[in-house]
Every structure is written in structure tokens, then in C-alpha cells.
ZAMARRO-73856 format. One line per 3 residues: their letters; for each residue x, y, z of N, C-alpha, C. Coordinates in steps of 0.05 Angstrom, whole numbers, plus 32768, in hexadecimal, padded with zeros to 4 digits. Layout:
A	X:Y:Z:X:Y:Z:X:Y:Z  ...
***
This chain:
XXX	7E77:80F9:80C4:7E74:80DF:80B7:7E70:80E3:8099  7E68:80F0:808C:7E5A:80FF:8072:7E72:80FD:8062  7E8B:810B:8063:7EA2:810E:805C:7EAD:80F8:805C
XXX	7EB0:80E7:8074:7EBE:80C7:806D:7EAE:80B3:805C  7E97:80B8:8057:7E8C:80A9:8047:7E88:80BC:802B  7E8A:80CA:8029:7E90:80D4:800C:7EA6:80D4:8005
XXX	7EBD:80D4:8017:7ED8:80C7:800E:7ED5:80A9:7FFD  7ECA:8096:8014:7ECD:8079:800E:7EC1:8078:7FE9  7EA2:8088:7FEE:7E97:8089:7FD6:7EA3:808F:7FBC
XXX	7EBE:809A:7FC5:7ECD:80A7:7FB2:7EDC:8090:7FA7  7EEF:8086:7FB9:7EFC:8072:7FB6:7EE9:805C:7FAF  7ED3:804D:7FBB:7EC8:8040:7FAB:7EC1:803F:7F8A
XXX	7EBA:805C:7F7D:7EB7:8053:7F6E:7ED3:805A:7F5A  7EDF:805C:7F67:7F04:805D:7F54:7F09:8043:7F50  7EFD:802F:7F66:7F0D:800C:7F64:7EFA:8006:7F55
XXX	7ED5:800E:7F53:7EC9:800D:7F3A:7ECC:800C:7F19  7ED6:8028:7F1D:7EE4:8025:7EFE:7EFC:8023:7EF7  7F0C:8018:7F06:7F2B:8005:7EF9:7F18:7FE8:7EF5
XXX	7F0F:7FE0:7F0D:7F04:7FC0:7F17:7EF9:7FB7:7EF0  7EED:7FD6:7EF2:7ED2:7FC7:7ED9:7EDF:7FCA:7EBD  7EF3:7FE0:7EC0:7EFD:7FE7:7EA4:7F14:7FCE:7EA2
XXX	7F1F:7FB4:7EB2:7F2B:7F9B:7EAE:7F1F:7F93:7EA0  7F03:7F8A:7EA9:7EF1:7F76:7EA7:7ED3:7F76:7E9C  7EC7:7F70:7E8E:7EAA:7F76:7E8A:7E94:7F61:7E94
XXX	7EA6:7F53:7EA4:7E97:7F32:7EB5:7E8D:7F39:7ED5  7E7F:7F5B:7ED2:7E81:7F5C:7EED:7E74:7F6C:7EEB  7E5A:7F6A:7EFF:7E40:7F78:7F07:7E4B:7F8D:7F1A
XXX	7E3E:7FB1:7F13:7E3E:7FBF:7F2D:7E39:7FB0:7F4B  7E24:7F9D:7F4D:7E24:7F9A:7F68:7E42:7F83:7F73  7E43:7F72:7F62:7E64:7F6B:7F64:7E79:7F76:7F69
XXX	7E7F:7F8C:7F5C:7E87:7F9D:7F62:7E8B:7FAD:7F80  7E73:7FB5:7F88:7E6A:7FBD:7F9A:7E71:7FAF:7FB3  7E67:7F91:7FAD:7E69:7F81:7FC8:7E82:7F77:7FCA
XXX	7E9C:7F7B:7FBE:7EB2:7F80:7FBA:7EC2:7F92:7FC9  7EB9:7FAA:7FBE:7EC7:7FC6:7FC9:7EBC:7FC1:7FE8  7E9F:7FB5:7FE6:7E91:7FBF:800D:7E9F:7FA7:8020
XXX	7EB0:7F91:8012:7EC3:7F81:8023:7EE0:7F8A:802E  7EE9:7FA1:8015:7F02:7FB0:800F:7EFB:7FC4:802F  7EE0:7FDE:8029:7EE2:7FED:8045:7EE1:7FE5:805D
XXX	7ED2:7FCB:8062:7ED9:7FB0:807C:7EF3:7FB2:8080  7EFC:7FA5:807A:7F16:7FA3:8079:7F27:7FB9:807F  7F2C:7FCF:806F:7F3B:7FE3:807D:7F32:7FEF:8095
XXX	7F16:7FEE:8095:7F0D:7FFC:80B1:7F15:7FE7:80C4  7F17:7FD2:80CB:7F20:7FC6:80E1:7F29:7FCC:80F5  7F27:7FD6:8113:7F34:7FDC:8129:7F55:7FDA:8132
XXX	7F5E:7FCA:8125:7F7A:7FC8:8128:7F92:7FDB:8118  7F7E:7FE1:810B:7F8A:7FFE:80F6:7F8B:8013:80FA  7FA2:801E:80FE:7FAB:803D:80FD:7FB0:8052:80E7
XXX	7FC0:803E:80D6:7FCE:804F:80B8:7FC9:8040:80A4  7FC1:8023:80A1:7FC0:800E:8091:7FA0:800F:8090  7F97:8022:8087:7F70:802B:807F:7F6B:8038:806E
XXX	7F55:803E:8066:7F4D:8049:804B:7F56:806A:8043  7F64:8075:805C:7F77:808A:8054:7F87:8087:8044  7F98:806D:8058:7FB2:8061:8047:7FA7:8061:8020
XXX	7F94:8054:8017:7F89:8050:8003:7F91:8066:7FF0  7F78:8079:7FFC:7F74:8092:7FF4:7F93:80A9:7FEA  7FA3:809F:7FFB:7FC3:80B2:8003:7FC2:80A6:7FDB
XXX	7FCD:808A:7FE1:7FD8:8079:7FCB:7FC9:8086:7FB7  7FB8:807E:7FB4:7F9E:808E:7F94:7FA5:80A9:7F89  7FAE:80BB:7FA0:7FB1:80D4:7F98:7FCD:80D5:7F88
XXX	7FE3:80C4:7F89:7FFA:80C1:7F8B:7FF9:80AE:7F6B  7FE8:809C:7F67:7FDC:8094:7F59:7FE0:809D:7F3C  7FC5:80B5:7F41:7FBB:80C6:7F28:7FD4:80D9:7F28
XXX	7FE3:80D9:7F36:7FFE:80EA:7F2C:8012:80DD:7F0F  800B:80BA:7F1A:801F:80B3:7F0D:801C:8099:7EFC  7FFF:8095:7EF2:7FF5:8089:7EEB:7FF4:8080:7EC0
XXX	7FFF:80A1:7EC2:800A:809E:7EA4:8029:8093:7EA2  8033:8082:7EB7:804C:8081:7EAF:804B:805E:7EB2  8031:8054:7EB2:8028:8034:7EBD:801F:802C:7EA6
XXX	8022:800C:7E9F:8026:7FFF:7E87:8005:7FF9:7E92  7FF7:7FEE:7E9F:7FE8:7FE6:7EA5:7FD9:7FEA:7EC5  7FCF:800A:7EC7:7FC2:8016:7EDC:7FA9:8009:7EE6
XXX	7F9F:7FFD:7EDC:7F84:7FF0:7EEC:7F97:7FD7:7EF5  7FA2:7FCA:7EF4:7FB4:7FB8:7EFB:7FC2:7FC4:7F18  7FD8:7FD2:7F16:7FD7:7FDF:7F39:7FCC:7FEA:7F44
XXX	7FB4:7FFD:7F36:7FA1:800C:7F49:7F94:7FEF:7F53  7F85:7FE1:7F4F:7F78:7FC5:7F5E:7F92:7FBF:7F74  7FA2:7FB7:7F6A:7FB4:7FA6:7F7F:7FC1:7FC4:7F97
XXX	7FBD:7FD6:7F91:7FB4:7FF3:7F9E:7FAB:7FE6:7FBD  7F90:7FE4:7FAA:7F73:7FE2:7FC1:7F75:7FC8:7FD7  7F88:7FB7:7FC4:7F84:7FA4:7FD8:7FA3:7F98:7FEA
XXX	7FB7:7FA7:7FE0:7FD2:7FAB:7FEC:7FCF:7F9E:800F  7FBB:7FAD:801B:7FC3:7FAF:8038:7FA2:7FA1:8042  7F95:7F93:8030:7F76:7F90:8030:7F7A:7F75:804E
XXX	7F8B:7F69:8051:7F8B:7F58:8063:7FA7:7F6D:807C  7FA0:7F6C:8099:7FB0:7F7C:80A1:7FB0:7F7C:80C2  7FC7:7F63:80C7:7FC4:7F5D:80E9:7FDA:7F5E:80F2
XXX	7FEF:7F75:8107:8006:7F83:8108:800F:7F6D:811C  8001:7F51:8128:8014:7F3E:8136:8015:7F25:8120  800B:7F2D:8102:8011:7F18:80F1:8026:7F1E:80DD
XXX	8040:7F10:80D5:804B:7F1A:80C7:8044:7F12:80A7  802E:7F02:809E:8026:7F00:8083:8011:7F0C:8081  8013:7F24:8077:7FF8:7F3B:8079:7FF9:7F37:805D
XXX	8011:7F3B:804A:8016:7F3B:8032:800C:7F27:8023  8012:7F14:8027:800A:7EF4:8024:7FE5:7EF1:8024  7FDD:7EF4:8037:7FBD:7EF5:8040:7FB9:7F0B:802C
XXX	7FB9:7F1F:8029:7FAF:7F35:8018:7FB0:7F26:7FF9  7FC9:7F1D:7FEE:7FC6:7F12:7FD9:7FB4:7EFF:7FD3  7FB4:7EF3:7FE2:7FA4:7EDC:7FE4:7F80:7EE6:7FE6
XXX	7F7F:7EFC:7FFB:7F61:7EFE:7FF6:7F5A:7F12:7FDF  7F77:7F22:7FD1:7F6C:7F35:7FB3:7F63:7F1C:7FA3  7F73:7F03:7FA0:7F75:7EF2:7F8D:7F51:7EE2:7F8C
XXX	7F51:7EDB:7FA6:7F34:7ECD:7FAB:7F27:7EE2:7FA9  7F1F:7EFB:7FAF:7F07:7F05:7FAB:7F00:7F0A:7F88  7F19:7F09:7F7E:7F1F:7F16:7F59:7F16:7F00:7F4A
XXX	7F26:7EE7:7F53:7F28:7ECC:7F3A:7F07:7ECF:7F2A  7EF0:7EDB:7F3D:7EDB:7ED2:7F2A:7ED6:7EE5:7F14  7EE6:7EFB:7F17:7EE0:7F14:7F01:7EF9:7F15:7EF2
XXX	7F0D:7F16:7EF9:7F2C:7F13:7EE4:7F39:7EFF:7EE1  7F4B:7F03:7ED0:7F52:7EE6:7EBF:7F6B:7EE1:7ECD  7F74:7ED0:7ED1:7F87:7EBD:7EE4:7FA0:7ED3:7EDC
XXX	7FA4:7EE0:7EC2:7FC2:7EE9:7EC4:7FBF:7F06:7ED3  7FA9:7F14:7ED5:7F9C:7F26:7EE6:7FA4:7F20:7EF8  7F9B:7F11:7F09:7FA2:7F05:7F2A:7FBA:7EFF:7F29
XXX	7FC3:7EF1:7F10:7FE2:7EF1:7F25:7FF0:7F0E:7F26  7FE7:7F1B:7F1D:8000:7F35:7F12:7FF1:7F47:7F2C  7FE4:7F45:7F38:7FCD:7F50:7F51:7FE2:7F46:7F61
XXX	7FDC:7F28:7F66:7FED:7F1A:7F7F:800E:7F1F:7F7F  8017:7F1D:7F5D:8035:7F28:7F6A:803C:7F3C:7F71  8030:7F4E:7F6F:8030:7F6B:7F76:802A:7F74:7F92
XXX	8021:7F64:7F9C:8016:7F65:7FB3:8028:7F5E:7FC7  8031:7F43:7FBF:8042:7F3C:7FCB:805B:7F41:7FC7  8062:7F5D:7FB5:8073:7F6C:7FAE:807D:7F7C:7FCB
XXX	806B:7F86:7FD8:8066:7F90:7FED:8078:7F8D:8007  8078:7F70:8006:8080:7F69:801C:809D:7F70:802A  80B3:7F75:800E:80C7:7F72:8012:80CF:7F8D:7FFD
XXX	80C3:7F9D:7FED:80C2:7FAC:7FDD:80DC:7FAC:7FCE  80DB:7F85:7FC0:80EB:7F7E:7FA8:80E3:7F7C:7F99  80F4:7F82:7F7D:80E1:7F88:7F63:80F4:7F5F:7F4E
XXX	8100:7F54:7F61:8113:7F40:7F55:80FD:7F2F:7F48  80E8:7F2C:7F4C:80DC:7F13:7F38:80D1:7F1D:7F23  80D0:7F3D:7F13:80CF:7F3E:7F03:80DD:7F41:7EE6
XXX	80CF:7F3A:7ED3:80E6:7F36:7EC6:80E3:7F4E:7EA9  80C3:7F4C:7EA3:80C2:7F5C:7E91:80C9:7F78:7E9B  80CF:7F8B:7E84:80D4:7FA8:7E8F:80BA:7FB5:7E92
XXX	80A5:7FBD:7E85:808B:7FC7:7E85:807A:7FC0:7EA8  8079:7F9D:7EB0:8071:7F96:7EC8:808C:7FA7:7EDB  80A5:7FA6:7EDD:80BA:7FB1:7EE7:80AD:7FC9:7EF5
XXX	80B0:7FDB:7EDF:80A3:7FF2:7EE5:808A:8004:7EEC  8076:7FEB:7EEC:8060:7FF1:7EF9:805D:7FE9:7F13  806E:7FD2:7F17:806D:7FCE:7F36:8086:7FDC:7F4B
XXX	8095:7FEB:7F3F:80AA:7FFC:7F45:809C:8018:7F50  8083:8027:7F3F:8079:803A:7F3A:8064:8033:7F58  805A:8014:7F5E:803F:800B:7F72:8051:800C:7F8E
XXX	806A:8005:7F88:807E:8000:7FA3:8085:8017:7FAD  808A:8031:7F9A:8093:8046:7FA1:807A:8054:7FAE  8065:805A:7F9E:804A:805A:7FA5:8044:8051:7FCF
XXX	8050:8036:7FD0:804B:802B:7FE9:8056:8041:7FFA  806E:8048:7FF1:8082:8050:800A:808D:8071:8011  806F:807C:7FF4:806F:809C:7FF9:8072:80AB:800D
XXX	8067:8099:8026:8059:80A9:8041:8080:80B1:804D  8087:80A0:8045:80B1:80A3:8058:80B3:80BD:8049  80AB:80CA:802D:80B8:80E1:8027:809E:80FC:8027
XXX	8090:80F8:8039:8078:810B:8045:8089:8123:804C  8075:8135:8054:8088:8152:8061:8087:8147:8081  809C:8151:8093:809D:813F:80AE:8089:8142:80BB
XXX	806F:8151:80C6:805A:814A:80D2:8047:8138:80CA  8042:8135:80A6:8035:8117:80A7:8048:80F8:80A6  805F:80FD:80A3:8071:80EA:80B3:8069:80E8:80C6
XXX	806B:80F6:80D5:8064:80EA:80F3:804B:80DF:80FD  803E:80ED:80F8:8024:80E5:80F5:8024:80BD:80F4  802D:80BE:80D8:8030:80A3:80CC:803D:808F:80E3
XXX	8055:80A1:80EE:8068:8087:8101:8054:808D:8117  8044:80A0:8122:8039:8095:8139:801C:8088:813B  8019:8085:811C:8004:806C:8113:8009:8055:8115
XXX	8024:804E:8108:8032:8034:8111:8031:802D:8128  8034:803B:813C:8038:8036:8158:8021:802C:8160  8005:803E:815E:7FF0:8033:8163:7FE9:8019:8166
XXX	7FF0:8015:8145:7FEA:7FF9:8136:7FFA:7FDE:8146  8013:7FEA:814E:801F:7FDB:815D:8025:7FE1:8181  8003:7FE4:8188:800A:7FEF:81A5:8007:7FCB:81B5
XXX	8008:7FBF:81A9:8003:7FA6:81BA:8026:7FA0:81BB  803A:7FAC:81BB:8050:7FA6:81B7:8062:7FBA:81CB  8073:7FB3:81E1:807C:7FC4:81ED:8093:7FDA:81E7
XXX	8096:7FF7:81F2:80A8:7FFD:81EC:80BA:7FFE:81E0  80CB:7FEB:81F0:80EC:7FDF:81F3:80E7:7FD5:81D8  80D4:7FBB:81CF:80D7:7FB1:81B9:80D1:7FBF:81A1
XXX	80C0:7FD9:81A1:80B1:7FE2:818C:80C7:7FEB:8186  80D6:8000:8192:80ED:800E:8189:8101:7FFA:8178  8105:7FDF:8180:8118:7FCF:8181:811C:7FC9:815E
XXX	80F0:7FC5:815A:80F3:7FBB:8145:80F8:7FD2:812E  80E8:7FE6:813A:80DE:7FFB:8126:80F8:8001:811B  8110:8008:812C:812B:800F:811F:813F:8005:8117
XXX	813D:7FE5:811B:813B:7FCF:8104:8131:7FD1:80EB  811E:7FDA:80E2:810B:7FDF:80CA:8116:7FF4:80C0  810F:800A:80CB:811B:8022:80BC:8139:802B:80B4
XXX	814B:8018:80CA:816B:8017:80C3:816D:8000:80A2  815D:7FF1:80AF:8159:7FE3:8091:8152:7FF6:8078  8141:8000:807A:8139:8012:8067:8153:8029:8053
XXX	8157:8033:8072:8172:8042:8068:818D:8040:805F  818F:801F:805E:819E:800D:804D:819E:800B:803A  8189:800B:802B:8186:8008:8016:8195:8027:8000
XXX	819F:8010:7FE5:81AC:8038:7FDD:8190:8043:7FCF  8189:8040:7FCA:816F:8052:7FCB:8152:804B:7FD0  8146:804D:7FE4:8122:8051:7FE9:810F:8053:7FD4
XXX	811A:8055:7FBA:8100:8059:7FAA:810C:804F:7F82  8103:8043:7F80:8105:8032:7F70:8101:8047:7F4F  80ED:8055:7F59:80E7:8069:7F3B:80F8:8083:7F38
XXX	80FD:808B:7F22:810D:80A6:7F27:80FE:80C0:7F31  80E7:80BF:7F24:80C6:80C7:7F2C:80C6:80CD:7F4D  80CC:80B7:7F60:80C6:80BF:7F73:80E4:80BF:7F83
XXX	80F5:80B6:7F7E:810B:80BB:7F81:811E:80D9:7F88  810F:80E6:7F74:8110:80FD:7F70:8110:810A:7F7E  80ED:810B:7F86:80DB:811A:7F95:80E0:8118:7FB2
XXX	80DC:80F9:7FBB:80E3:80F0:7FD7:80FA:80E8:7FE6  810A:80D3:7FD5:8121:80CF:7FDF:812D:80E9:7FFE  8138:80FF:7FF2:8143:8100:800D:8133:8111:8023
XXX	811D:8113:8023:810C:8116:803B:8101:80FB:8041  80F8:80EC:8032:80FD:80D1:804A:8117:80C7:8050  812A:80C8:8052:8149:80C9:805A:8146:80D9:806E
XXX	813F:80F2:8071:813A:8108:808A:812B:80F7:809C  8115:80F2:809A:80F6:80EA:80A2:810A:80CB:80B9  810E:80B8:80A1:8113:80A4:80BA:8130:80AE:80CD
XXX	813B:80BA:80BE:8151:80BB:80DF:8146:80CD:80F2  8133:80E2:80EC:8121:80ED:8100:8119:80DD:8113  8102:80C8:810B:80F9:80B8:8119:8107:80A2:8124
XXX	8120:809E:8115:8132:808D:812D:8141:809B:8148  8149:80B0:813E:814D:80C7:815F:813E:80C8:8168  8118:80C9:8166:8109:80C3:8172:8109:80A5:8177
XXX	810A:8092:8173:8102:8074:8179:811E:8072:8190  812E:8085:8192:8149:8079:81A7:814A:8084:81BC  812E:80A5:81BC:8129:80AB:81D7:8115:809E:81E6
X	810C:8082:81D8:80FF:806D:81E3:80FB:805C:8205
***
């Protein structure tokens, strides 16, 4: 237990000092009783991969690439709260998350704060970058999207790992259908002409997550 809580401790106080270096309208214990709604939340029982690992993966991924962000306390927050709402038979997880970064923030950041939180968030959902327009926001939420979707270009045992987290998450769902959807999703994925939006990670990941999901679709068809 010692270790997972000096993890969290860790991560707590990283959302500390982005949270405070926004804002100067905000008490440590604000703060605090903030972040202690944020570890609620990911700890939740219905979670497999969508928890304060997930977090932690992102952060590390983060500080890799954080000098290339117009405005890093801006996605590190919307970071923390990406997946902060998270129920695998609801399809607006994205939506609810925005919505509760926005309500728990409005009293410490300034309305253009929250929105640039909430569209980003809700960036997520569909990991389109079309409603932006400036180049600077472009590329910081290009850099948060790519960020999302590191885990597809993992080495293949924490791939897997990852897809049989999913599964977990979605054990209330049978077989026949999980496969049905799952390779729905990831054929989708592999449609796309490229997975990763930055050249940065493009680079790096692109074609081992290209490996990674047709792996797991030969697996999802011995279903």
C-alpha cells in the first residue's frame, strides 16, 4: 500500500503545481480537496485501465514532451481530468468528464481556462483536432491526443496487458459482442492514414501500434 500511495502523492502534487502555477485564487486545501475527488474517481471499481496508472503512464509521456506545448499547465490539468468521469455501459464519459473538470475549476480559473480544459477534453472523444483553429491550441491538443493513444504503440506485452484491461472493463458485455465491437474500433483505427497526429510520436509509435492492433484483431477472431 506504501508505494501506491506515494505514487498518488506524487501525482497529487504534480496537479498541485500546474493547478496553482494557473492560478493564485486557490488555497492548498482547495487544491487538495480537488485532487482527493480526482483519486475517487479513478479508483472506482469499474476500472481496469482508465485509473490513476492510466494518469501516471500520460505524465511520464508528459515531461517528455512538454517543451514542445504552448501552454502545459493547460493539458497537464485536462491530463488529470480526461477520463475523471468513467462508466464503460455509458457512451458520454467524455461529455460528463468535461463537464465535471469545468464545475469543479469555474471557481479557481477564468472562463477561457475552462473552455480550453472542456474542449480538449472533449477532444477525446473522437480524437479530432477540426474545431481548432489557432495553430499554437492545434498543436497542443495534437501533442494531449497523441499523449491519449501512446498505450497502441507500447512494446506488445504492455499492449496486451492494456487490451485485456479493456476486456475487464467491459466484462458485463458478452463475447460474441465484445469481439464484435472491439474490432469495429480498432479496424476503425487502422483506417485512419495515420494514428498520431504529431511527428514526435508518429515517429516513435506509429508502426508498432499498426503491429499491436492487427495482433489483437487475430486475437479478437479466435473469439
Amino acid at each position: 500500500m506504501k508505494t501506491v500511495s506515494n505514487k498518488h502523492d506524487e501525482l497529487g502534487k504534480c496537479f498541485a503545481q500546474h493547478l496553482s502555477t494557473m492560478t493564485s485564487d486557490i488555497s492548498p486545501k482547495q487544491i487538495d480537496r480537488l485532487w482527493q475527488d480526482i483519486v475517487t474517481r479513478y479508483g472506482e471499481p469499474q476500472r481496469a485501465y482508465h485509473t490513476l496508472n492510466h494518469i501516471e503512464q500520460l505524465l511520464v509521456q508528459f515531461k517528455s514532451i512538454k517543451h514542445y506545448l504552448t501552454e502545459p499547465h493547460i493539458i497537464a490539468v485536462a491530463l488529470y481530468y480526461h477520463d475523471v468521469v468513467y462508466d464503460p455501459t455509458h457512451s458520454d464519459n467524455e461529455l460528463k468528464s468535461a463537464e465535471f473538470a469545468t464545475d469543479a475549476l469555474s471557481s479557481y480559473l477564468s472562463t477561457k481556462q475552462c473552455q480550453q480544459i472542456y474542449a480538449l477534453i472533449m477532444m477525446t472523444a473522437n480524437h479530432q483536432l477540426d474545431t481548432l483553429v489557432d495553430s499554437d491550441k492545434y498543436n497542443d491538443a495534437a501533442y494531449l491526443l497523441d499523449m491519449d493513444l501512446s498505450i497502441l504503440g507500447a512494446p506488445w506485452p504492455t499492449y496486451r496487458q492494456y487490451a485485456k484491461a479493456i476486456r475487464q472493463e467491459y466484462k458485463h458485455v458478452a463475447d460474441d459482442d465484445y469481439r464484435d465491437g472491439r474490432t469495429a474500433v480498432l479496424q476503425g483505427l487502422l483506417a485512419h492514414p495515420k494514428l498520431y497526429l504529431t511527428d514526435h510520436y508518429y515517429n516513435q509509435l506509429e508502426t508498432q501500434a499498426r503491429d499491436n492492433i492487427k495482433r489483437e484483431l487475430t486475437l479478437l477472431a479466435a473469439l
